[in-house]
N, C-alpha and C positions, 0 to 999 in steps of 0.2 A: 666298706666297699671291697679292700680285699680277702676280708673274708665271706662275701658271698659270691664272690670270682670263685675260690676257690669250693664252695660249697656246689656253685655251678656246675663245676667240672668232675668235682666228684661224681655227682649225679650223673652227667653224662656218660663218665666211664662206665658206672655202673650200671646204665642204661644199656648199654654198648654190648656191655660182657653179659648179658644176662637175657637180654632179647637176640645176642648173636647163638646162644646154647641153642635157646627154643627154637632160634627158624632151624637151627642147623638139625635138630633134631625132627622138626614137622619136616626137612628136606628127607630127612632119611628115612623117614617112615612113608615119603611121598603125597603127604599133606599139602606141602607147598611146592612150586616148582621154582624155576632159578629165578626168576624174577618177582615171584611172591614172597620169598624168602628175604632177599635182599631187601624189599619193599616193608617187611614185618621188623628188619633191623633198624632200619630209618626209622617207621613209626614208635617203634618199643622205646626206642630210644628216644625220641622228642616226647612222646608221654612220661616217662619217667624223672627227665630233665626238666620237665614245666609246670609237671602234677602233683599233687600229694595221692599217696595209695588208691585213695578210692577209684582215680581217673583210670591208674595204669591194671587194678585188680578188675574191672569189670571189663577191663578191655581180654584180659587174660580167664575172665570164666566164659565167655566168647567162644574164644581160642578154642580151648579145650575142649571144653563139652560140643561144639560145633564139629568139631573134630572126631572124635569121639563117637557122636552120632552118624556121624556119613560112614565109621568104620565098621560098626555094628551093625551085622548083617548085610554085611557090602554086595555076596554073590545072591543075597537073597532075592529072588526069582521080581519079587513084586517090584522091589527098587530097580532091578536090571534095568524090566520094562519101561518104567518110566520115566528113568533115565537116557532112554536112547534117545528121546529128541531133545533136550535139556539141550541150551547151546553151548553149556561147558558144566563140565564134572570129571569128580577127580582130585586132581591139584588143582589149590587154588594159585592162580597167577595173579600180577602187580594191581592189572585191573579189579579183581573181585577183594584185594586187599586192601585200595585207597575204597573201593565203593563202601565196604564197611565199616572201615576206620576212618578216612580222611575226614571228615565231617566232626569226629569226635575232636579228633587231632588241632584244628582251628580253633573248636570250644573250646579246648586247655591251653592253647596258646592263648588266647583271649582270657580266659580266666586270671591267665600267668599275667596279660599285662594290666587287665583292668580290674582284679578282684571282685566278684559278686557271684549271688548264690544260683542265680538268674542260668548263666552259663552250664552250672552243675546239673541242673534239672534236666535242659535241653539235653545235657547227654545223655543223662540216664534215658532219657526218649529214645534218643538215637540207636543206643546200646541194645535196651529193650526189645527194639523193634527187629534189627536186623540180628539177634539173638532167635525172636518168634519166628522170623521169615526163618530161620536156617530151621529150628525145630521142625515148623511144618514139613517143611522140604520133606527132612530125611525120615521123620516117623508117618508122615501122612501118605508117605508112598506104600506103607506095608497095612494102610487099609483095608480089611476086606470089605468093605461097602467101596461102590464106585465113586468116584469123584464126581462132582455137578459143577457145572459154570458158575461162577459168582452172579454173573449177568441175567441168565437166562431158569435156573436153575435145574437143568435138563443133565442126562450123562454121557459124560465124554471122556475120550479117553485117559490113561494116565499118564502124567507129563505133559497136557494139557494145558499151555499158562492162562492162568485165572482159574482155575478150578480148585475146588476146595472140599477137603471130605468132614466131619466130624471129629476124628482123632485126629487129623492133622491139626483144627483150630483149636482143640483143647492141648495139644502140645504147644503150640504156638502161646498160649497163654500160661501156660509153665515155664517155657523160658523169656516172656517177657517180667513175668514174678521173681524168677530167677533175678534177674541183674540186680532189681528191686532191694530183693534179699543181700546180694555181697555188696551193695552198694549203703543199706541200712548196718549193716556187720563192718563195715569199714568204717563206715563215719563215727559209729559209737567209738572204733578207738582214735580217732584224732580227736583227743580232747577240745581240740580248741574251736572244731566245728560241730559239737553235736550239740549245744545249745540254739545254733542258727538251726541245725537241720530241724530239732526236734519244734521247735518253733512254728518252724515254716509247713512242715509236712503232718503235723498231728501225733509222727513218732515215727515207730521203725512201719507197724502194720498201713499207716497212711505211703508213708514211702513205694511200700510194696504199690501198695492198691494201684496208685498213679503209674507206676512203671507200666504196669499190667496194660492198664486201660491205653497208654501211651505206645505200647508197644503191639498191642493187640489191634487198634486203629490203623498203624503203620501195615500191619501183616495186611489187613485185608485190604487196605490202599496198594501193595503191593498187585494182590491178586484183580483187581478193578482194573492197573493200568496194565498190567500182565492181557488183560482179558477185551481189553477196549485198542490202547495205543501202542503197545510193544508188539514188535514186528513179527510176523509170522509167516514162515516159507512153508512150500508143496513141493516135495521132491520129486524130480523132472522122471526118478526111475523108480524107485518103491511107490511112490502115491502115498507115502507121509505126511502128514504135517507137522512142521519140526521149528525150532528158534532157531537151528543152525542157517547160515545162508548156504553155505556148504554140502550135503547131504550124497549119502553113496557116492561119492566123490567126484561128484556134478555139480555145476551151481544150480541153486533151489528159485523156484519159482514165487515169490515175495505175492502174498494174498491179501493181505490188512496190518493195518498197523501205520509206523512211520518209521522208517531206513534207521532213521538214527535215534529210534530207543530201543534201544537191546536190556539185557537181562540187568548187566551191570547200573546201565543209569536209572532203571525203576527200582532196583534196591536204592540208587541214590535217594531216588524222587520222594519214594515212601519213607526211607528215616527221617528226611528233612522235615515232612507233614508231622514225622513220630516228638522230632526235638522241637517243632512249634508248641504240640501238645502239651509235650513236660515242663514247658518252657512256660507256659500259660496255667498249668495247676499248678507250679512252683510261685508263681506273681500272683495268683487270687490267693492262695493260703500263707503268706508271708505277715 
């Protein structure tokens, strides 16, 4: 007993000092702002203290390459544009941090108290998906073809939620393969689960597959509620249509959708659909 007290605490320490580097550093590069930062210590940290590698490494190829992507070609002309109705860009703040993580965060507590492989899957869903979503975002805005409605299949403009180009879903489906990957790379080395995983999943390339399919669902669940139920404002002075409610620094005139889904909680809504998914081809292939 007290040696898993103190194995506890180890872990949290080094949860602590290792997730406080990376936000301090995503702060100073302006990745994260004061409250996402703070928000990426909490989480790093209860991941690290609950999980074995695999939880806290796919939550960190996320991170990064997520990151990574929104920096890459930042002033670039096509993203500007389609960024300027986006209801937040930029840093990401506390909200766009629990909406991506927090969800995973539960599954590893839950893993931590009740052991099964069950939990593991759903996150890699979860992971998956809002890995695809970010992909899309940031490569699908430097489309040279126009974006179409999901809904409708017609062309609208960029930064249009719900719309969806071709590079955008084939990046979306490279980083939901993506988690797939460090999450089959990780498990091979924890000895003591890769007979479960290899079992349950058909191996590393089934692994993949399922993330894919899990994470690529979630994307365009994403772009469905994007396009049906997340709210959408007419700015009262340009004649935009924007997610901000805010716009040219007037409040916007609200045309469809529901008040209270904004951008953060259809990321929620979609990875949850994404960790059903993984959650249900981790339980038929067991």
């Amino acid at each position: 007993m007290v040696g898993w007290i103190d194995e506890w605490w180890l872990r949290a320490l080094a949860g602590l000092i290792g997730s406080g580097l990376i936000a301090l550093a995503a702060y100073r590069f302006r990745s994260l702002s004061g409250s996402g930062a703070w928000s990426a210590v909490v989480m790093g940290t209860g991941f690290v203290t609950l999980g074995e590698p695999v939880w806290f490494g796919c939550l960190i190829a996320f991170f990064v390459t997520s990151t990574l992507w929104s920096k890459w070609k930042k002033r670039h002309r096509a993203k500007a544009k389609a960024e300027a109705n986006y209801e937040k860009t930029g840093r990401r703040d506390a909200g766009q941090v629990w909406a991506n993580g927090g969800v995973g965060l539960l599954l590893c507590a839950a893993d931590a108290w009740l052991p099964s492989p069950g939990w593991l899957y759903a996150y890699i869903g979860v992971m998956a998906a809002v890995n695809a979503d970010t992909w899309a975002t940031e490569i699908g805005a430097l489309s040279k073809s126009a974006p179409r409605s999901i809904t409708s299949g017609k062309v609208v403009p960029a930064g249009t939620s719900g719309a969806v180009t071709l590079l955008g879903s084939a990046a979306a489906l490279a980083g939901a393969a993506l988690i797939g990957g460090v999450a089959a790379a990780l498990l091979a080395l924890q000895q003591q689960h890769v007979g479960a995983a290899a079992g349950a999943w058909g191996g590393a390339a089934a692994l993949v597959a399922a993330a894919a399919a899990a994470g690529l669902a979630g994307c365009f669940a994403d772009s469905l509620l994007g396009a049906t139920g997340q709210a959408m404002y007419r700015c009262r002075v340009c004649g935009s249509d924007t997610e901000r409610g805010v716009h040219c620094g007037a409040a916007a005139e609200r045309v469809r959708g529901f008040a209270w889904l904004n951008n953060d909680r259809v990321n929620l809504l979609s990875s949850l659909l994404a960790g059903v998914i993984g959650w249900a081809l981790g339980t038929l292939l067991l």
